[in-house]
N, C-alpha and C positions, 0 to 999 in steps of 0.2 A: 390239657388246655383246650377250649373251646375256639372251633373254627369260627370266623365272623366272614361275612360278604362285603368286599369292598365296592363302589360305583364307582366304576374305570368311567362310567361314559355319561354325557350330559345330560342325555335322557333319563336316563334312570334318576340322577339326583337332582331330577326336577327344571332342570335348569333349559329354555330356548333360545336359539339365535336365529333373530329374525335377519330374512333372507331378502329385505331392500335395505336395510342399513347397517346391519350386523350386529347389531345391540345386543346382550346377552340379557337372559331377563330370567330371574325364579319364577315358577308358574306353580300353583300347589292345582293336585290334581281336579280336573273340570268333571264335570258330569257330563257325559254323554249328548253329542248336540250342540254344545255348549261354547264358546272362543275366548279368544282372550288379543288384546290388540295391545303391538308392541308400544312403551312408553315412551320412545323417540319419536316416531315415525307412525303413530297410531297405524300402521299395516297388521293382517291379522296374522298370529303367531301360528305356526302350524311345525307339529312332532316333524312331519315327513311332508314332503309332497305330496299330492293327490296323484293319484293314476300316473306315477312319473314314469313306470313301466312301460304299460300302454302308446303314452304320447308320445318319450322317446322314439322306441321302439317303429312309431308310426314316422317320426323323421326319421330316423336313420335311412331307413327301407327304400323311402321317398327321395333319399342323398344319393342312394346304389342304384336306383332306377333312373335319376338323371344325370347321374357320372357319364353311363355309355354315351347319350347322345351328344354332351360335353364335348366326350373326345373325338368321336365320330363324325360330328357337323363342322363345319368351319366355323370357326372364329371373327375371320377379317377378308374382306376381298381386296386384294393391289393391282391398282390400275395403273400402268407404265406406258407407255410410248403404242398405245392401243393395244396393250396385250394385259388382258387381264386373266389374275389367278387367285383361286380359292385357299387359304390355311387353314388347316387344323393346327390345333398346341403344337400334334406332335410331330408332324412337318414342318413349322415354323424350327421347333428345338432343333429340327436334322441342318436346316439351313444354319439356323445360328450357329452351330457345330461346323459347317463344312465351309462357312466366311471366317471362322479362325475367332468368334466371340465366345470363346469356352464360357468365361465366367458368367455370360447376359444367358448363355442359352442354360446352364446349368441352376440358374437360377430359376428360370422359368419352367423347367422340368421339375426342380422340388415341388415350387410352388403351387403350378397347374396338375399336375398330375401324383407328382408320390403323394406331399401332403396332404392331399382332402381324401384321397383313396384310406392313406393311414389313419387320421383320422376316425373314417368310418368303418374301419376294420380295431380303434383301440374302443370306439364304443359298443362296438359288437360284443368284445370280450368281457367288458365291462357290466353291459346289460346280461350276458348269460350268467358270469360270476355271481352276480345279485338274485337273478332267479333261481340258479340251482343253488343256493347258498353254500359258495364255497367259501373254507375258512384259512385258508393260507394266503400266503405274501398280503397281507393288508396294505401296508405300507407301501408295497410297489405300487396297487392297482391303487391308490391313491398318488402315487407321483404322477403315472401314468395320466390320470384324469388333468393335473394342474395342466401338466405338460400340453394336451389335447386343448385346454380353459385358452393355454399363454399363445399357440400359435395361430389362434383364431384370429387374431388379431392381424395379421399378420397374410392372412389368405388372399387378402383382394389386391395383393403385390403385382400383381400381372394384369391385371385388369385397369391399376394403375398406370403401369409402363406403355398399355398398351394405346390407353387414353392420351399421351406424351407423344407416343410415336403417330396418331392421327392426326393429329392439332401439329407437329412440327414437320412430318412430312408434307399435309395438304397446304400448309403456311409457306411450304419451299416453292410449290407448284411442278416439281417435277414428276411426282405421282398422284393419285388418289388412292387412300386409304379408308372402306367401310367396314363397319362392323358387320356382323356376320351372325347367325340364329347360335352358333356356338356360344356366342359369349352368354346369350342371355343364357343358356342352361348351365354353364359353368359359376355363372354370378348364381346361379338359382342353388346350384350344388354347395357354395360357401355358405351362402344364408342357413340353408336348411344346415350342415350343419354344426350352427354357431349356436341357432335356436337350438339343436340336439345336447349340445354341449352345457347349455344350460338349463334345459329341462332338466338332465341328469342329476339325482341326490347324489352326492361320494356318503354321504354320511350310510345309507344303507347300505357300504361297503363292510360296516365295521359293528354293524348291529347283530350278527351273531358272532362277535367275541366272545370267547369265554369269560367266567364271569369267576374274577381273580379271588384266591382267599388265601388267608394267613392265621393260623395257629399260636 
């Protein structure tokens, strides 16, 4: 019996999904140069991202370069009974810790500091995997990516709290609470990367799959 090639993957049997609306669309092949625009959402249909390597790679870097001063710069300055002090994340986290707010300071260490760090260490793996085309765990380094997509959401959690804790503090009048050059590098560090996150293709995770047959 003769072997035949099957088309495990969308690309191969022609098929695109456009990436503002998700619409799945057959595209018979174009000539070179050439586009084709989604029939939902008239957006242009594109195999892959352009230079998604590249501009990644160009956020992430730019996420790792403003983590340190993030952590390193204060946050927030508190002004108390004329004595005023500078926070960092992770000086704030030790107080929260050492006033007995396990769960508030715990939360604010994920947030601020594991998560965006993790983050930009699960795209790092993500981006080398795709360059060096490795062809194992698919299916991880694609959970891996949703997972990196779902907690983006999810990163300006402290930047929240901490916008709560200004506005009900200075509203009390027994302290004053300012923002601090930390925050903006830590807001700068979430953005960059969310835009990282979605620069990123997952689909060129899965583009050197092997290419299945049956007898």
């Amino acid at each position: 019996m003769s072997n035949a090639n099957h088309k495990h993957r969308a690309l191969e049997a022609g098929l695109l999904t456009c990436l503002e609306c998700g619409q799945i669309s057959r595209v018979a092949k174009l000539p070179e140069g050439s586009s084709v625009r989604c029939p939902a959402c008239r957006a242009t249909l594109e195999p892959r991202k352009a230079n998604m390597i590249t501009r990644t790679w160009a956020l992430v870097l730019t996420g790792y370069i403003l983590y340190i001063p993030a952590n390193l710069f204060p946050i927030m300055t508190m002004e108390m009974v004329g004595n005023s002090e500078k926070e960092t994340i992770f000086s704030g986290v030790v107080e929260l810790f050492q006033s007995g707010m396990w769960a508030i300071g715990l939360l604010v260490f994920c947030a601020s500091i594991t998560v965006p760090l993790m983050k930009l260490v699960g795209l790092t793996v993500l981006l080398i995997s795709v360059q060096c085309g490795w062809n194992w765990r698919k299916r991880d380094r694609t959970r891996l990516y949703r997972v990196i997509e779902f907690i983006g959401r999810w990163s300006m959690l402290d930047v929240f709290l901490l916008s709560i804790l200004v506005a009900v503090v200075n509203l009390g009048g027994v302290a004053t609470i300012d923002p601090e050059i930390g925050m903006v590098f830590f807001a700068s560090v979430v953005i960059i990367t969310m835009f990282a996150a979605k620069t990123f293709d997952p689909r060129l995770i899965w583009d050197r799959a092997p290419t299945q047959t049956a007898s």
